[in-house]
C-alpha positions in Angstrom: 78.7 -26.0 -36.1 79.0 -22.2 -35.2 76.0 -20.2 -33.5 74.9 -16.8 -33.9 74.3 -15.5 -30.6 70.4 -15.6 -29.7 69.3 -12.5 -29.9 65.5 -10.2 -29.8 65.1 -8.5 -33.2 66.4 -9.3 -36.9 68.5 -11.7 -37.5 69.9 -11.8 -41.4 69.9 -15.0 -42.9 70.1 -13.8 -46.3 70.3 -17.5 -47.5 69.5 -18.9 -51.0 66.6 -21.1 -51.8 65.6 -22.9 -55.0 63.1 -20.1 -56.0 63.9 -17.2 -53.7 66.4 -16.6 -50.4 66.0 -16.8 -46.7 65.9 -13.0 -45.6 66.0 -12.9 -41.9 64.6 -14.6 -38.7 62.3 -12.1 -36.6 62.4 -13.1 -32.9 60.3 -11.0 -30.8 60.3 -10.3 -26.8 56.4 -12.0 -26.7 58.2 -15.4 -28.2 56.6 -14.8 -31.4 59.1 -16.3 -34.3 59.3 -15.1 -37.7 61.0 -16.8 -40.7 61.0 -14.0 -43.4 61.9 -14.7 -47.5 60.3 -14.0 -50.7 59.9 -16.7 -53.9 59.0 -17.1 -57.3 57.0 -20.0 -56.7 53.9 -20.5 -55.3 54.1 -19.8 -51.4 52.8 -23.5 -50.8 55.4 -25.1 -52.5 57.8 -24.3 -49.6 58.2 -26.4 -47.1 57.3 -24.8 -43.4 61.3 -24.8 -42.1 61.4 -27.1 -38.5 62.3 -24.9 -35.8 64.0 -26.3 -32.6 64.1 -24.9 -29.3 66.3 -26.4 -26.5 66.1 -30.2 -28.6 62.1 -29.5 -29.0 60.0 -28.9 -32.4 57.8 -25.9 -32.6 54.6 -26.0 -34.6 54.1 -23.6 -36.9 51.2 -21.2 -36.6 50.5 -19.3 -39.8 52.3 -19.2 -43.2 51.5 -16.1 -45.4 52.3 -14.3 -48.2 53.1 -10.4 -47.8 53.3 -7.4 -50.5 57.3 -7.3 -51.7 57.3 -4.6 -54.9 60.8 -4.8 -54.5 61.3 -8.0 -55.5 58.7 -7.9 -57.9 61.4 -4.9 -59.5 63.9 -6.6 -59.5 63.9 -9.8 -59.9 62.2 -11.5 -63.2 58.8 -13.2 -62.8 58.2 -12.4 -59.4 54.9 -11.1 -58.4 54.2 -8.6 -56.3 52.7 -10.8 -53.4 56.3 -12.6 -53.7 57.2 -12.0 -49.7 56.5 -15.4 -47.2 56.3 -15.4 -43.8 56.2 -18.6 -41.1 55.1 -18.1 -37.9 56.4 -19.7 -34.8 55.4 -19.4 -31.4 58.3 -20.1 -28.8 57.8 -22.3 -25.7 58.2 -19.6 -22.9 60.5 -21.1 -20.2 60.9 -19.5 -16.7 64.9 -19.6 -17.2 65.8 -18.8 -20.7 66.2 -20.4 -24.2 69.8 -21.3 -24.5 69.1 -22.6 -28.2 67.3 -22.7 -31.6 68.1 -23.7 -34.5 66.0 -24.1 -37.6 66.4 -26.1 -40.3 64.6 -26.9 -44.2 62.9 -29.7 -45.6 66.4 -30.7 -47.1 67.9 -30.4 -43.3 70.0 -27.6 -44.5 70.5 -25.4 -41.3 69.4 -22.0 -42.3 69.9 -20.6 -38.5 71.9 -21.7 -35.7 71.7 -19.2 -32.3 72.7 -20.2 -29.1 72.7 -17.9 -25.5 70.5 -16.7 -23.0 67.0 -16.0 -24.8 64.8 -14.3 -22.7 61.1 -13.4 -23.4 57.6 -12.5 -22.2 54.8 -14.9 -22.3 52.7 -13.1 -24.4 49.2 -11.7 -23.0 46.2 -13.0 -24.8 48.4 -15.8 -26.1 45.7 -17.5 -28.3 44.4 -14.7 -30.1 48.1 -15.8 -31.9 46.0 -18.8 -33.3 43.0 -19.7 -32.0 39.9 -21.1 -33.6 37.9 -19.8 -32.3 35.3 -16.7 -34.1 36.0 -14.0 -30.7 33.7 -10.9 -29.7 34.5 -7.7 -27.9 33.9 -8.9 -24.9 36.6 -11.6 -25.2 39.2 -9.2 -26.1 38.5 -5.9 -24.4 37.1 -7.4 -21.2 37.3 -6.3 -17.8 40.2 -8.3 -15.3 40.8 -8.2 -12.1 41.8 -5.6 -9.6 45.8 -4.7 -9.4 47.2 -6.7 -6.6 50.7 -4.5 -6.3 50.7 -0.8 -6.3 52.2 1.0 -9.5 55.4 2.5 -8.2 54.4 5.9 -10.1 50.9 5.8 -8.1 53.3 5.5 -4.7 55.0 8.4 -5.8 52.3 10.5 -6.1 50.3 9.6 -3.2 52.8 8.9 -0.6 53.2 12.6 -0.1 49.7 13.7 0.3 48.4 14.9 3.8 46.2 12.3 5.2 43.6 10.8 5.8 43.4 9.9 2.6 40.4 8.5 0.4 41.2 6.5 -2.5 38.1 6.4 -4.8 37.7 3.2 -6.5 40.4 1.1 -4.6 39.6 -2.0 -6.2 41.7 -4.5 -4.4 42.8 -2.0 -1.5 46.0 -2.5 -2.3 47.3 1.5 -2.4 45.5 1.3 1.1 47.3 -1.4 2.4 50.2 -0.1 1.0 49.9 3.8 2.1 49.2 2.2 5.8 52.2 0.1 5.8 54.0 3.4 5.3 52.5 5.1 8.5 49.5 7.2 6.1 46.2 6.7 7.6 44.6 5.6 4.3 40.6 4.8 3.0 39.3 3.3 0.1 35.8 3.3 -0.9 34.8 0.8 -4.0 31.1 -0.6 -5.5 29.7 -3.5 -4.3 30.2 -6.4 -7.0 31.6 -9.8 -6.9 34.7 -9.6 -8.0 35.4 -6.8 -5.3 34.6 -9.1 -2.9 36.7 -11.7 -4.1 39.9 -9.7 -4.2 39.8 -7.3 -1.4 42.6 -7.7 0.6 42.5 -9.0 4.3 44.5 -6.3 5.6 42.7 -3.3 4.1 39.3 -4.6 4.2 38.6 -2.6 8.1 39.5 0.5 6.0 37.2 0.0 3.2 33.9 1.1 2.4 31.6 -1.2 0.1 28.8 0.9 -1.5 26.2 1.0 -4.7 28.2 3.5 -6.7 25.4 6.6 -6.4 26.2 10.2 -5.5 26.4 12.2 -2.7 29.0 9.7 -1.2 28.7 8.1 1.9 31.0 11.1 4.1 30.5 14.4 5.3 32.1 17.7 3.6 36.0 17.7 4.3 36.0 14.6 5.6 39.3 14.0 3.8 42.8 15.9 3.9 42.9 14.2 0.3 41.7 11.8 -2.2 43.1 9.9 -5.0 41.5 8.7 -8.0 43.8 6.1 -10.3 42.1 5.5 -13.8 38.5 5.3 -12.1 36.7 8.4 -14.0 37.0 7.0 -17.2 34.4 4.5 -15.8 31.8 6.3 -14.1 29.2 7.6 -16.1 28.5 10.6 -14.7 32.2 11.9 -14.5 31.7 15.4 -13.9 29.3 14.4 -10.5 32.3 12.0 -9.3 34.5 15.2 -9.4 32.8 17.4 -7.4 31.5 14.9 -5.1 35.9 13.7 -4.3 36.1 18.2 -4.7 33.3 18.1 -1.6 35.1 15.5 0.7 38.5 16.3 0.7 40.6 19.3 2.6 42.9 20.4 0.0 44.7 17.9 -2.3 43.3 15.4 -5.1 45.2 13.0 -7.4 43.7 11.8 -10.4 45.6 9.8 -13.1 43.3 8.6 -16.4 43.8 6.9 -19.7 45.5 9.6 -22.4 43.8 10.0 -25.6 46.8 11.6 -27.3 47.8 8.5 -27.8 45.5 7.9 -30.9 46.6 10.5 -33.0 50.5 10.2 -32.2 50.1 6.4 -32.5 47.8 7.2 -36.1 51.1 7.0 -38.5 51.7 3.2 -37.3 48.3 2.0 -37.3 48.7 1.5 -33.3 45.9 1.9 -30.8 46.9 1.2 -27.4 44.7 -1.8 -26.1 44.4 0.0 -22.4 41.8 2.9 -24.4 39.5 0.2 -25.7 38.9 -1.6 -22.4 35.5 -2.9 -22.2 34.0 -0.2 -19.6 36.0 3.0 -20.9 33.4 5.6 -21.0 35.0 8.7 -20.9 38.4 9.8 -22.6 40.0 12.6 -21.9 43.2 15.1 -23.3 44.9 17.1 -21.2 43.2 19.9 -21.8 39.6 19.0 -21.1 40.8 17.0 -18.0 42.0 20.5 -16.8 39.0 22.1 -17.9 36.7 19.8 -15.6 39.2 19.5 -12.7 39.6 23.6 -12.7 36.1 24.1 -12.1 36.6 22.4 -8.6 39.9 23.3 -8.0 42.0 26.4 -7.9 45.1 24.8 -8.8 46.1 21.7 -11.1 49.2 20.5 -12.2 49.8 17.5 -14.6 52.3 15.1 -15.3 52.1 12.4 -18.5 53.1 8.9 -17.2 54.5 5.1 -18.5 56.1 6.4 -21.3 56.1 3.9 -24.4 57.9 3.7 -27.6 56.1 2.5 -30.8 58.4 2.6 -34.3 60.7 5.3 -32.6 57.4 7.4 -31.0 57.4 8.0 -27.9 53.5 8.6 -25.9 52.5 8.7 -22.7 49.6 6.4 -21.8 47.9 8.1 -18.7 47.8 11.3 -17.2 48.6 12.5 -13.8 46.4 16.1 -12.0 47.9 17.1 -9.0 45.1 18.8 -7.7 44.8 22.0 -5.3 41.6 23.2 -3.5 
């Protein structure tokens, strides 16, 4: 029997049925597998196809019926709700899939791959099919702090004069991390649980625990710098935050938050990034009235736009980046 090489994306069947063809097999990087056709029959009168992975059956999750005018044009007695779709989810393997192959009711082998699959457990993997009725607060929740440094926060704090304050260090990990590379580094974070349970041994000594009000807890200047990594967007009263980090450092602040463009590019493909609907986003800013807050505290500020993604062939920017002067 010959394979396709296994491959993410479409893959054309473009196989014959009794009352409709076998279009293509959708394999995406989160594992999600999607056997595409259309019919003239009613979509329950097709048998769910058994898919096979590595010598192991796959459930099906969902079966459903999608809008296909073309066929409805073309051919004869079709209706316009003449598209099917079955829904697999693929058993993520540390390694790779090496081999699936999925077959109809009548064991005639629609799709035969073999290779080295790989792809991404997906996040949130039972809102695939769960049960369960969910609520905000089960979708846009709040997780834990980071426990490794983004390499674009690295490189735009690692070159800052220091001491250096990072406002809202969660885990203390930029801390840890700007120390290991001789920078004598701070963090200051709220006193909560879950700050507690992930602050990291080595940067606890460096790391105040406070209630969150303003003024902070350190003289004017007390600071050659400060950084601020999507931490305003939080706080209430933002514009207080600002000038308080203005107050306590020397000359140089870093701020990176969530970017709102990201709505309105993202608009045409019915996309909204999950990162700007997090549970305790308060704030959202462009780039233009981030620079209108940041310039009333400082004389100079620079941005860059940061983790680049690509929807449908758009590119966006998720967060952006001030580089701050006093």
């Amino acid at each position: 029997m010959t394979k396709d090489t296994l491959k993410l994306g479409i893959n054309l069947l473009a196989k014959p049925q009794p009352s409709g063809y076998w279009d293509v097999v959708d394999i995406q990087a989160s594992g999600l597998l999607r056997i595409i056709g259309w019919t003239t029959a009613n979509i329950q009168d097709i048998s769910a196809p058994t898919v096979n992975v590595d010598g192991q059956v796959v459930p099906l999750i969902n079966r459903f019926k999608t809008y296909r005018p073309d066929v409805q044009s073309l051919i004869a007695g079709a209706e316009a709700f003449s598209g099917f779709v079955f829904e697999y989810l693929l058993p993520f393997k540390e390694n790779s899939i090496s081999s699936i192959i999925i077959t109809t009711a009548e064991n005639e082998i629609i799709f035969a791959g073999a290779g080295e699959l790989k792809i991404q457990r997906p996040a949130y993997e039972s809102l695939l099919s769960t049960a369960q009725v969910l609520h905000r607060e089960n979708i846009y929740g709040v997780g834990s702090p980071m426990l490794t440094s983004a390499p674009i926060v690295l490189e735009l704090t690692k070159n800052l004069p220091a001491p250096i304050l990072d406002f809202g260090c969660g885990s203390g990990v930029l801390v840890k991390d700007l120390r290991e590379m001789g920078l004598e580094a701070y963090g200051i974070e709220i006193d909560r649980p879950m700050i507690h349970q992930y602050l990291l041994e080595a940067a606890k000594p460096y790391v105040t625990i406070y209630d969150g009000s303003f003024p902070l807890p350190f003289p004017d200047r007390a600071f050659a710098s400060i950084v601020s990594t999507e931490v305003i967007e939080h706080v209430p009263d933002y514009e207080a935050a600002v000038a308080e980090l203005a107050r306590v450092t020397q000359s140089q602040a870093v701020f990176t938050v969530p970017n709102i463009n990201a709505i309105p590019i993202c608009y045409p493909h019915g996309v909204v990034p999950w990162h700007l609907l997090e549970a305790t986003h308060l704030n959202f800013f462009t780039q233009t009235s981030l620079a209108n807050l940041l310039g009333k505290y400082f004389a100079q500020v620079e941005f860059a736009q940061v983790y680049p993604v690509m929807v449908n062939g758009t590119e966006f920017y998720t967060s952006l980046a001030a580089i701050c002067q006093k």
